[in-house]
N, C-alpha and C positions, 0 to 999 in steps of 0.2 A: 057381734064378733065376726061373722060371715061378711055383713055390710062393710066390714073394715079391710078384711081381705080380699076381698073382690078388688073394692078402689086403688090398695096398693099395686094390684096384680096390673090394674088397668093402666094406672100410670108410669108404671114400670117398662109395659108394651110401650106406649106414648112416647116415651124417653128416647126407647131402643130405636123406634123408627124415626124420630128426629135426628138421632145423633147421625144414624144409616145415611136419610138425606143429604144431614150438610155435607158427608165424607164425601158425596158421591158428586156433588154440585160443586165444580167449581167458583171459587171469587169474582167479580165482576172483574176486577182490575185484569185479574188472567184471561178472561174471555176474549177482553177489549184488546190487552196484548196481543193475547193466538191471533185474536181478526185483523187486526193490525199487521201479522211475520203472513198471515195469507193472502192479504192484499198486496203485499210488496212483492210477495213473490211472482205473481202474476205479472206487475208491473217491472218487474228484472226482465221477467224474459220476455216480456214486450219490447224492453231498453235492449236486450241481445238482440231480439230480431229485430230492430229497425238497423242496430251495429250492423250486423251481418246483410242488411240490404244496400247500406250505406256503404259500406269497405271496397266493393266494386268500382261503385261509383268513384272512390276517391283515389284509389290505386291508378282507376282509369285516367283523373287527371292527373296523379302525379307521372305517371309516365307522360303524358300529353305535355306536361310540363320540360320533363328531361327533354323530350322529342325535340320543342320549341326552344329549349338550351344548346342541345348539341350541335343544331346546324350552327349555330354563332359560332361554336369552339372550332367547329372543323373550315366556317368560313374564315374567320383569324390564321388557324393554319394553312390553309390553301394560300393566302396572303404571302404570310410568312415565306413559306417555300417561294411563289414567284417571283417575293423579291430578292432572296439567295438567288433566284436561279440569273435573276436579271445581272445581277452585282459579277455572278460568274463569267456570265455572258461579257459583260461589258469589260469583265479584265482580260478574258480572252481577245477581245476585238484588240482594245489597246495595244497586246502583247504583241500580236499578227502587224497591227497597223506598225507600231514602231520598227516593227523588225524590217518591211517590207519600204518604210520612206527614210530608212536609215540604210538601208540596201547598198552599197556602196559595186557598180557593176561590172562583172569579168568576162573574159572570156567563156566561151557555152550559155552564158547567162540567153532569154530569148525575151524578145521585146516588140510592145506596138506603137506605131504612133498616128494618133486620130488626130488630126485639121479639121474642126467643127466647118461643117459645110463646105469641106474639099475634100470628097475622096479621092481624088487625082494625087493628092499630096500624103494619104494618109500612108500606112505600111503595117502588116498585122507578120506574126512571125518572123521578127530577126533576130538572126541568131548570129551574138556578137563575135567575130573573128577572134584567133589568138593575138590580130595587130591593134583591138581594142575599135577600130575605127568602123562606122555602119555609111553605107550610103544613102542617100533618101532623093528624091526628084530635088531639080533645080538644085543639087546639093551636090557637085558631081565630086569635090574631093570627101564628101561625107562630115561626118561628126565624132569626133573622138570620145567614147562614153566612158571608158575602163575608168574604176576610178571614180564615178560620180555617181551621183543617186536619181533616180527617175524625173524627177523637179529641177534637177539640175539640170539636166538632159534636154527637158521641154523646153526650160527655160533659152537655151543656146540654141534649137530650132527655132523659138519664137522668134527671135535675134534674126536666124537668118533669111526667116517667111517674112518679115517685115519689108523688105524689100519689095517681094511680088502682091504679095497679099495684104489689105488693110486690115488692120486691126486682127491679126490671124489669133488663135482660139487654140492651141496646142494642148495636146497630155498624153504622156506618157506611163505605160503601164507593161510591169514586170509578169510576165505570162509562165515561165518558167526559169527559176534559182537552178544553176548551173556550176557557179564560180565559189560559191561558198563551201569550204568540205572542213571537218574535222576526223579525229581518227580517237578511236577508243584503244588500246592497249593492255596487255595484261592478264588476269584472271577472270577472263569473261567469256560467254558463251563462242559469240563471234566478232571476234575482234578484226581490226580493218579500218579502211578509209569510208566514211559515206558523206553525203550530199547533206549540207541543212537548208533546208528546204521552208524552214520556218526560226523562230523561234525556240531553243532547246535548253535546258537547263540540264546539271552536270547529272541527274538522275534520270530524267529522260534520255540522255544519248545513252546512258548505262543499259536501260530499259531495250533499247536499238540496237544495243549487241548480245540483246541474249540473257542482263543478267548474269550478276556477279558468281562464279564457283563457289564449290564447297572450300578451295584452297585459296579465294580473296581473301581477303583484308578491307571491310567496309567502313574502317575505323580510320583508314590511312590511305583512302583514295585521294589523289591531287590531279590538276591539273596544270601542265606545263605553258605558260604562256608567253609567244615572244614581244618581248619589247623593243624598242624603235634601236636599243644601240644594238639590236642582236641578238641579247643575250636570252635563257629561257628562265622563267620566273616560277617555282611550283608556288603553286594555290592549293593550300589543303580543305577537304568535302569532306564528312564525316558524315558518309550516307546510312551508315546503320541509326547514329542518331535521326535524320529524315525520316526514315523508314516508320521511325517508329514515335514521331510527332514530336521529337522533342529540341528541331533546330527548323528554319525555315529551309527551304527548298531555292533560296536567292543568287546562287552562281550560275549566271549564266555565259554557255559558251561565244566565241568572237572565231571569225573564220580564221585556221588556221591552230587551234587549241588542238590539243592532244591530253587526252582526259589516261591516267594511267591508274590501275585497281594491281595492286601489291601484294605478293603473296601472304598468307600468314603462319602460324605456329606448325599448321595441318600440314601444310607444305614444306614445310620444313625436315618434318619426319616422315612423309614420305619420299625425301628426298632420301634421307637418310637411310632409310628401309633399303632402298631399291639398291644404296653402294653395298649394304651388309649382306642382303639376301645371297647375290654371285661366291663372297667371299665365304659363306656358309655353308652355300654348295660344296663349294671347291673343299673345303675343310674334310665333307663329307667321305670323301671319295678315297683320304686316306687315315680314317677312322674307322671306317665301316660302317656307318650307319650310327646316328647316336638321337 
């Protein structure tokens, strides 16, 4: 009986420290798992830090990249602009050019004329008489210019140097515009006669007087133009739309134009103000004060 409970007691221990074991020992599979989430972790942040050595480098070239973009975009635009600027340039020349071999020439106008390999014949500074006519050597009743354009002009000294001189070489060039004037009128800063000296369109001589008052009319500027039987011709400009891009800027003036700026509404009532204000006075004085 003792023999029998000993061996229960024993086995009982036995049990108790096995069962204790396995609790305490994890599965193979979960081992191999953990070793496995510990391995990778290691290998993350290996993969982060190669990331974080790499990001430099790579940032580096994408700016390197933009760097080697941008000159492109900005050399396109620098293109761009030079050929606006070209396109500007060359409509200004044209503008000038036409104005000056369309010159038709007056009195005050002043003028040169060069004889390729005569300066004996040549003449710098004339200044065309009110009788229209210039003198030049060998030319002793002169040339009559009033009236004609620079080309023209050379053209009738070539004429008359063909006589003395083989094959003569003439040209004639407009040193200063004298004869051309137009005149601004109206609601404008400084109005008057001035000199066109160039090329002007009806914004620009606006521009030359000063700009329009607060009592213009930019909706109903005209210009007066005369025509061959006489009579005067208004041309309406509607320079507030110019102003503000929504008509072209294509009236150009002819010597002898009179560009007129019109009063408006503003004007109107201060005109009106100015008759009432005396008469209010006056009122005053046998009221009493009101």
């Amino acid at each position: 009986m003792k023999k029998l409970l000993t061996q229960t007691i024993v086995l009982v221990i036995a049990l108790t420290i096995g069962v204790s074991t396995f609790a305490q020992s994890p599965p193979t599979a979960t081992r191999q798992r953990r070793t496995s989430a510990d391995a990778a972790q290691p290998a993350a942040s290996d993969q982060k830090t190669a990331a974080d050595a790499v990001t430099p480098t790579d940032q580096a070239g994408d700016k390197t990249r933009d760097k080697s973009k941008t000159p492109d975009v900005a050399t396109a635009d620098a293109q761009t602009n030079r050929t606006d600027q070209a396109s500007d340039e060359a409509a200004i020349v044209q503008n000038y050019n036409n104005f000056f071999t369309t010159y038709q020439l007056g009195p005050e106008d002043v003028i040169s004329v060069t004889v390729f390999g005569q300066d004996r014949y040549s003449k710098a500074g004339i200044k065309i008489p009110p009788s229209g006519r210039v003198s030049l050597a060998l030319i002793p009743d002169g040339i009559f210019v009033s009236g004609k354009t620079v080309d023209q002009v050379a053209e009738l000294i070539k004429k008359r140097y063909d006589e003395y001189i083989i094959d003569p070489q003439v040209s004639v060039s407009l040193d200063q515009a004298g004869s051309y004037r137009y005149s601004v009128i109206g609601d404008v800063t400084q109005p008057g006669i001035r000199l066109m000296t160039r090329r002007l369109s009806v914004s620009e001589a606006i521009a030359e007087a000063g700009g329009v008052l607060q009592t213009g009319d930019k909706k109903k500027v005209f210009v007066l133009r005369k025509q061959k039987s006489g009579n005067l011709t208004p041309i309406p400009v509607n320079i507030s739309a110019i102003y503000k891009g929504q008509a072209p800027d294509s009236v150009y003036l002819l010597p002898g134009d009179q560009v007129v700026v019109p009063g408006n509404s503003f004007k109107k009532w201060q005109g009106a103000l100015s008759t009432f204000l005396p008469v209010l006075s006056f009122a005053r004085l046998f009221t009493g004060g009101f």
